[in-house]
Structures are given as structure tokens and as C-alpha cells.
N, CA, C and O of each residue as an XYZ file, in Angstrom:
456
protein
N     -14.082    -17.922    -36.742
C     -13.423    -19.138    -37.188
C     -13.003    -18.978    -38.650
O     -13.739    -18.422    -39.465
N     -11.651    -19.539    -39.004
C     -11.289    -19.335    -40.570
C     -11.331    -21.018    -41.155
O     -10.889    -22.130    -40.868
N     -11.845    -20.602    -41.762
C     -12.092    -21.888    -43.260
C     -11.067    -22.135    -43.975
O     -10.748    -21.275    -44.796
N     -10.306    -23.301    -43.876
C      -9.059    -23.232    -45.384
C      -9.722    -23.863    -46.396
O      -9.776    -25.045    -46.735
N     -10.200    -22.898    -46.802
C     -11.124    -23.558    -48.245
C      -9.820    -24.025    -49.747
O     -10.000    -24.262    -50.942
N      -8.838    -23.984    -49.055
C      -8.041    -24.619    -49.826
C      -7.572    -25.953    -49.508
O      -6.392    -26.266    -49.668
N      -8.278    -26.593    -49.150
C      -8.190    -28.362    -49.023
C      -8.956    -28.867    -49.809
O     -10.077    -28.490    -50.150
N      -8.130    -30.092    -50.247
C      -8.698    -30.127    -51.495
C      -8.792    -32.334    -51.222
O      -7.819    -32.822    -50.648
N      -9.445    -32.891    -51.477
C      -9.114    -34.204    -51.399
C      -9.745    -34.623    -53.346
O     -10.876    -34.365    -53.758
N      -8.828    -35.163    -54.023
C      -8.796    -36.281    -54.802
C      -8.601    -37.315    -55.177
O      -7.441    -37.683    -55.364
N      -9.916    -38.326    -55.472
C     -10.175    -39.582    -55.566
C      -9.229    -39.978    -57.152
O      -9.594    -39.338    -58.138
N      -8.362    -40.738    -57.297
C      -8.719    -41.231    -58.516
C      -8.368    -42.610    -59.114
O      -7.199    -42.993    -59.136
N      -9.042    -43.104    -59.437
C      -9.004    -45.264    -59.741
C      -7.988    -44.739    -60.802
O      -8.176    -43.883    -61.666
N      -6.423    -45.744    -60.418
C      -5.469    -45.555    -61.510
C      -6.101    -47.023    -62.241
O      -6.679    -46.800    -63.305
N      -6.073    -48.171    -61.901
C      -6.481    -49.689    -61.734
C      -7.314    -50.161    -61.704
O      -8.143    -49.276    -61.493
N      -7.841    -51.133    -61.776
C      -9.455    -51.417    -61.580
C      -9.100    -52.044    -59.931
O     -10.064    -52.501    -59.318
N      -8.187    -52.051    -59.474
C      -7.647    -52.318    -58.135
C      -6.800    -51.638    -57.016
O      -6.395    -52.087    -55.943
N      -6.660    -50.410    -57.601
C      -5.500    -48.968    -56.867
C      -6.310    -48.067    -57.282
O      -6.905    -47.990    -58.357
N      -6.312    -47.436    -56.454
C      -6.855    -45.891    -56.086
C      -6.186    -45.054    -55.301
O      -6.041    -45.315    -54.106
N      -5.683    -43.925    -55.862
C      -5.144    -42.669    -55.082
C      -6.056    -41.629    -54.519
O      -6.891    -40.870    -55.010
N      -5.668    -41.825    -53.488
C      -6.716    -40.165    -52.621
C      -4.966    -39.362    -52.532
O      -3.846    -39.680    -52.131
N      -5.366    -38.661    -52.918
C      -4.538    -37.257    -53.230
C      -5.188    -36.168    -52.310
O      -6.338    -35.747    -52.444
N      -4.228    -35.745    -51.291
C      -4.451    -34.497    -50.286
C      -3.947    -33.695    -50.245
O      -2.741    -33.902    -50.115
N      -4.280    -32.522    -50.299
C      -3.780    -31.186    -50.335
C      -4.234    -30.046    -49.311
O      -5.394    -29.635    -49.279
N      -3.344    -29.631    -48.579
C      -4.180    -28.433    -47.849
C      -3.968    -29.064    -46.261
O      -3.730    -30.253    -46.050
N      -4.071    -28.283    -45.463
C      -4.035    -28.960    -43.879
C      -4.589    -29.814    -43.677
O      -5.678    -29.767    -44.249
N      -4.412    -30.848    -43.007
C      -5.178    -31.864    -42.474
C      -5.949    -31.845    -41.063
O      -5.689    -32.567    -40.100
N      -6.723    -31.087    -41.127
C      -7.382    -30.372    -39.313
C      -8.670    -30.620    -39.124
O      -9.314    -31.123    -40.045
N      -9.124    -30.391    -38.207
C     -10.827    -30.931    -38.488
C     -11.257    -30.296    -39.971
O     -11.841    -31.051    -40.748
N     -11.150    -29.768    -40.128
C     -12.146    -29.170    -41.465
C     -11.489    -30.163    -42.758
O     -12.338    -30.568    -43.552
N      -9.936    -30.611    -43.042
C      -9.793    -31.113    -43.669
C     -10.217    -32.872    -43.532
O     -10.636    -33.657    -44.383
N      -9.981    -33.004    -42.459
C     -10.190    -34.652    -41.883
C     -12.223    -34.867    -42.221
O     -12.632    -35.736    -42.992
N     -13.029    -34.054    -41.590
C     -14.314    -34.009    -42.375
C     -14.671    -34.017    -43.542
O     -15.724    -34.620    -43.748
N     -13.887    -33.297    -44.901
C     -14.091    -33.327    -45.759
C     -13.021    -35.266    -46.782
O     -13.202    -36.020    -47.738
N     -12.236    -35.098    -45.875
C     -11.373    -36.022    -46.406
C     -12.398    -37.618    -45.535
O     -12.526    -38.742    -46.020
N     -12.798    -37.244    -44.556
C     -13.198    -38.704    -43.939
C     -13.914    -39.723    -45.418
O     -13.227    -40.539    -46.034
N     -15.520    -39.396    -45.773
C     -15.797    -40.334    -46.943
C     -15.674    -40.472    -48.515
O     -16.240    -41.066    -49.433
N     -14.894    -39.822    -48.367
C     -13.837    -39.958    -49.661
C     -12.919    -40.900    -49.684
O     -12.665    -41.541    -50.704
N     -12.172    -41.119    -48.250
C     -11.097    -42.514    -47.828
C     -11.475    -43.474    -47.173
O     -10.643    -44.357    -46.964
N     -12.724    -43.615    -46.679
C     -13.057    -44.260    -46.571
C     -13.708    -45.174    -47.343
O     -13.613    -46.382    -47.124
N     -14.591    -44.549    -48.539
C     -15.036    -45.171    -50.013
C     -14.133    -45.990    -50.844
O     -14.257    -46.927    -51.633
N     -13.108    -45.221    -50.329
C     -11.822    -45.874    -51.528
C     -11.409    -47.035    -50.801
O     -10.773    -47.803    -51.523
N     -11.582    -47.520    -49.357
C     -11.194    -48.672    -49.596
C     -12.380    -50.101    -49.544
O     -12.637    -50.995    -48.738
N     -12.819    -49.721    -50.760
C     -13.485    -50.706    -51.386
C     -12.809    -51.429    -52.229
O     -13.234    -52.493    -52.677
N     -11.506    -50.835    -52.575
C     -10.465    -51.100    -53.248
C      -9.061    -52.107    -52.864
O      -8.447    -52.026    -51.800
N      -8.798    -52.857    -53.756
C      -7.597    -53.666    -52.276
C      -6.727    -52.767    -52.315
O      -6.389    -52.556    -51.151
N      -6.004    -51.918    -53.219
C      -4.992    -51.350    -52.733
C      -5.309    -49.376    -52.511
O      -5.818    -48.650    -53.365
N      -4.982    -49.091    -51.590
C      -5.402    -47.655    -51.561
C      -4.079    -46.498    -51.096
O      -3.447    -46.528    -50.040
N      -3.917    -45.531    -52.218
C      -2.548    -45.261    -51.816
C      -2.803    -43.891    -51.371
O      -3.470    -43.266    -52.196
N      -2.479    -43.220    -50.317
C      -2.977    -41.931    -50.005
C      -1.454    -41.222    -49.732
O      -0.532    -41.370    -48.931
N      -1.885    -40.040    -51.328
C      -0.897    -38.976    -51.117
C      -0.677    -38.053    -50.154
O      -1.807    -37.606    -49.960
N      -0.161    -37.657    -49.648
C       0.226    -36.551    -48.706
C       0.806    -35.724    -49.000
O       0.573    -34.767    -48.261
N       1.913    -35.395    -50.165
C       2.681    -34.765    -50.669
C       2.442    -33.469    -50.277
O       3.258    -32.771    -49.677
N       0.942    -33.019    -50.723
C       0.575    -31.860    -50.520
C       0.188    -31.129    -49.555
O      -0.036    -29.921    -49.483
N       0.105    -32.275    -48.542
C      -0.254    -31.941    -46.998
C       0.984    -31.522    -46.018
O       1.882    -32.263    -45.621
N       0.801    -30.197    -45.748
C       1.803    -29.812    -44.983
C       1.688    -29.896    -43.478
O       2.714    -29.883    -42.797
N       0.239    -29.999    -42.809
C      -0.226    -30.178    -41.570
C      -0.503    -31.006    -41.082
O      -0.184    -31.782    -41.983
N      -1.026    -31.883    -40.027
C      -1.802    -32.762    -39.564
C      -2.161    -32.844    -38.204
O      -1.410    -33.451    -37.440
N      -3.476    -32.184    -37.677
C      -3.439    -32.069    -36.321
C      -4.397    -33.836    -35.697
O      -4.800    -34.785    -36.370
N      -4.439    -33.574    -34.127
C      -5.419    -34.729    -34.103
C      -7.007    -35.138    -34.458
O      -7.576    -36.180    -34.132
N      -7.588    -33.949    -35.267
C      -8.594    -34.359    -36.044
C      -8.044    -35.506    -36.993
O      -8.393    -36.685    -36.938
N      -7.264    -35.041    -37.741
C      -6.525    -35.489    -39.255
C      -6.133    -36.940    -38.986
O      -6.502    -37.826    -39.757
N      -5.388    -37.203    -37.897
C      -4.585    -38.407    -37.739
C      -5.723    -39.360    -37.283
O      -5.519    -40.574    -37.300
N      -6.797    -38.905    -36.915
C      -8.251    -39.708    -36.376
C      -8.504    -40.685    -37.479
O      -8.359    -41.900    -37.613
N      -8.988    -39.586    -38.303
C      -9.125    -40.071    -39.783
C      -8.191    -41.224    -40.410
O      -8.617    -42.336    -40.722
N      -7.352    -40.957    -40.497
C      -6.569    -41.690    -41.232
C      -6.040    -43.063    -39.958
O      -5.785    -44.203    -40.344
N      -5.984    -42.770    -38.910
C      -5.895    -44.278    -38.175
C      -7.222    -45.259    -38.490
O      -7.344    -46.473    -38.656
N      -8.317    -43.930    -38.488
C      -9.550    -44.953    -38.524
C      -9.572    -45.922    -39.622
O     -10.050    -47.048    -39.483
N      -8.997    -45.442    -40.839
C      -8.616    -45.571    -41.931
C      -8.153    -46.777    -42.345
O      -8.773    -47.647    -42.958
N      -6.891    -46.779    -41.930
C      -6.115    -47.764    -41.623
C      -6.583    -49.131    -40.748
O      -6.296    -50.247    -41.180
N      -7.367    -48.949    -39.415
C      -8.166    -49.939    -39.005
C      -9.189    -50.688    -39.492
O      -9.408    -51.841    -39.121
N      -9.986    -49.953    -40.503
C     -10.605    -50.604    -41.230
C     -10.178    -51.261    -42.384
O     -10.960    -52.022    -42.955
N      -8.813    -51.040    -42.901
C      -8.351    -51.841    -43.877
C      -7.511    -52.829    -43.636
O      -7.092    -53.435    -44.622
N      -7.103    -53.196    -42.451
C      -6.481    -53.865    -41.571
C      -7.219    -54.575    -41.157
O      -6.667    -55.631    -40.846
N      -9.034    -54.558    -40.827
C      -9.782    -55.689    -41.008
C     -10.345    -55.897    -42.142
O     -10.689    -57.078    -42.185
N     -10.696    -55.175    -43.374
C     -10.814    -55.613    -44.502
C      -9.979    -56.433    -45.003
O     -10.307    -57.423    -45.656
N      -8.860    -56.106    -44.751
C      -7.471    -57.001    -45.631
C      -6.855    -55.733    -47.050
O      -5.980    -55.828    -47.910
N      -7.477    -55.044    -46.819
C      -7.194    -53.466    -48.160
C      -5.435    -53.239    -47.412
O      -4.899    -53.191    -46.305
N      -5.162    -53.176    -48.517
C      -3.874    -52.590    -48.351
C      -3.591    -51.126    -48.855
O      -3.465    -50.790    -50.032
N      -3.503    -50.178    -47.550
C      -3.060    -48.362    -47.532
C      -1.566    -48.238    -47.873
O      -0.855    -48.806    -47.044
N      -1.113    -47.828    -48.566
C       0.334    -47.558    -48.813
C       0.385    -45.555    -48.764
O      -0.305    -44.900    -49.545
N       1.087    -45.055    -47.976
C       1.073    -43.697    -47.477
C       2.054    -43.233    -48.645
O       2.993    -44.010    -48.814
N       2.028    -42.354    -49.308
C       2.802    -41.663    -50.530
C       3.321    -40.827    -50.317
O       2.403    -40.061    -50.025
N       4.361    -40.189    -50.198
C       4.959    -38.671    -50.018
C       4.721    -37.752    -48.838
O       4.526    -36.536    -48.843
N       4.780    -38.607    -47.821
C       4.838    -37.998    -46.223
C       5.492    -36.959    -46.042
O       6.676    -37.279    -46.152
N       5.366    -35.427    -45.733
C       6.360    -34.571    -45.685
C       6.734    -34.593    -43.990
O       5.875    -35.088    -43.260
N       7.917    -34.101    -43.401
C       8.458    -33.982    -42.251
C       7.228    -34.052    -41.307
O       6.962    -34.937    -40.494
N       6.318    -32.559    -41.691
C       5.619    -32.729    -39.893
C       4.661    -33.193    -40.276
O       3.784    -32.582    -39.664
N       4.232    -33.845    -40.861
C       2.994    -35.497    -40.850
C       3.782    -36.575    -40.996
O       3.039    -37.503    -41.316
N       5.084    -37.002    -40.919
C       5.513    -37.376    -40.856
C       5.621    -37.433    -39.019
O       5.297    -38.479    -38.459
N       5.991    -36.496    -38.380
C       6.586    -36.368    -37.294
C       5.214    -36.770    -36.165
O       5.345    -37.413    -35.123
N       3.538    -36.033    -36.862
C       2.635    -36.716    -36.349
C       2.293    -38.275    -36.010
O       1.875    -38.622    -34.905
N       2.537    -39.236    -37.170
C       2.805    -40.833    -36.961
C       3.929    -40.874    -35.971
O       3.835    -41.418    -34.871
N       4.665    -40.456    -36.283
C       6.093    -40.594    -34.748
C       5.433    -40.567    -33.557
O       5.461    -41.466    -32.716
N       4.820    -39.503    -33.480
C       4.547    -39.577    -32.033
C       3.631    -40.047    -31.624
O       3.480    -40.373    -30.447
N       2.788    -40.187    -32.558
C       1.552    -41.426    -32.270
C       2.045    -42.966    -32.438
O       1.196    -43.853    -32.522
N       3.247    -43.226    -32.479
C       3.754    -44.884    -32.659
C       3.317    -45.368    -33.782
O       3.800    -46.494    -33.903
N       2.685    -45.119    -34.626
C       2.528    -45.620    -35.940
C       3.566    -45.789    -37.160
O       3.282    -46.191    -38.289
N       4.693    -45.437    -36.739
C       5.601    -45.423    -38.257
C       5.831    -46.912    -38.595
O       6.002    -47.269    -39.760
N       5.834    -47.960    -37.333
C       5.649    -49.267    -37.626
C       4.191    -49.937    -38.293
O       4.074    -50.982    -38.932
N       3.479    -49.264    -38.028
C       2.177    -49.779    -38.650
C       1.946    -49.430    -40.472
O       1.210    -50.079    -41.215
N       2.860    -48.155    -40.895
C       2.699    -47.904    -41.630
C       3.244    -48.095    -42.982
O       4.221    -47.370    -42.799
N       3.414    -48.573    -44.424
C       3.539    -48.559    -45.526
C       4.023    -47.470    -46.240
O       3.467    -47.059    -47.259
N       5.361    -46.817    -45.605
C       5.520    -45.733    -46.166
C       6.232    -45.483    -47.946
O       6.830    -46.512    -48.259
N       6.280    -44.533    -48.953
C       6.159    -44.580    -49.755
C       7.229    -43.320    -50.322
O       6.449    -42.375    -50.205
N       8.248    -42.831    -50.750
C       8.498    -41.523    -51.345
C       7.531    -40.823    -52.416
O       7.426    -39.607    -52.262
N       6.867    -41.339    -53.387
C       6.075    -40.795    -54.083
C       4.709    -41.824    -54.467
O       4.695    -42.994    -54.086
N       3.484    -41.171    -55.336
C       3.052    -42.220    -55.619
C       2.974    -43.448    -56.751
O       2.312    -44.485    -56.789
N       4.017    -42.817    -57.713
C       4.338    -44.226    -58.625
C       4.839    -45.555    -58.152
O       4.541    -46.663    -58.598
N       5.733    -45.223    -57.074
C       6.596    -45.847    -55.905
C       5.337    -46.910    -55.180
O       5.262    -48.134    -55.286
N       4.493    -46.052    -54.492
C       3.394    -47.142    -53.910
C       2.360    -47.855    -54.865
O       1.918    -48.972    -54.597
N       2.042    -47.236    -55.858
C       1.336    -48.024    -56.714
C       2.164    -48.877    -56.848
O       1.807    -49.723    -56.028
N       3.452    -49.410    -57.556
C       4.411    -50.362    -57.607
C       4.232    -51.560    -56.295
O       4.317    -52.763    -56.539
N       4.025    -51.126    -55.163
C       4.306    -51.717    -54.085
C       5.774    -52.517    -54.069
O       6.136    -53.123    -53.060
């Protein structure tokens, strides 16, 4: 089995009310495990903006995560704003029917703004 020990997830409070999780690296089981309580912590926060920019992958580990994600802030009342979706995580929400559920964003100055 290979490790992409190049996934990387960063937390960081811009706000005393916005927080960016910043992702980098595939989003696959190994990344979705390491990324699960890190995004999930953050939405303790009302607004939570999760970069993708750097994410070039997303299999159905990854998208687990981040629906779960989303469901829980959807009963919290936290608002997820998605930042810099590239094509094929992009194309993952497509085919899972989510592009309506979602808050999409070109970058993250853009979603912090809301």
C-alpha cells in the first residue's frame, strides 16, 4: 500500500467567526481520515470555508467526509462555503447531486466575503 504523505490539511481562524481548512493533496481514504477531525472541529465556527484549491482528487472516502460535513452544519446552522473547487472535485459533487446543496466559491477571499 502507498501513503501520500503529502496531504496536508490546514486549520486557520481568519475571524473570531471564519475559519479556513485549507486542503492539499488527494482526497482518498488516507486524506479524508486525516482531514475528518480537523473539519469537523472547525465547525464550531458559524462560518467555515474549505479550500480545495489544492486538492486535485476526491474519491468516495473524501466526499464521505465532506457530505458528513456539510450535514452537520446544516443541522448546526454553520455555514460551509467550498473555495476553489478544481474540475475533478468538482465533477465528484456532480455526480453525487450536490452542486445544488453547495456554496460554491472561486477563491478563498471570495467566500470569506460571502
Amino acid at each position: 500500500m502507498v501513503v501520500d504523505k503529502e496531504f496536508e490539511v490546514v486549520v486557520e481562524a481568519v475571524e473570531h467567526d471564519r475559519v479556513v481548512v485549507a486542503v492539499s493533496g488527494d482526497l482518498d481514504l488516507w486524506g479524508a481520515t486525516k482531514l475528518h477531525r480537523p473539519l469537523m472541529d472547525a465547525l464550531d465556527t458559524p462560518v467555515v470555508v474549505v479550500d480545495l484549491s489544492e486538492c486535485g482528487f476526491c474519491d468516495s472516502s473524501g466526499l464521505r467526509t465532506l457530505v458528513q460535513a456539510l450535514a452537520w452544519a446544516g443541522q448546526e446552522g454553520v455555514s460551509i462555503r467550498w473555495a476553489g473547487v478544481g474540475t475533478p472535485v468538482l465533477r465528484v459533487f456532480e455526480m453525487a447531486g450536490l452542486l445544488s446543496e453547495l456554496s460554491l466559491y472561486p477563491d478563498v477571499p471570495s467566500a470569506l466575503k460571502g
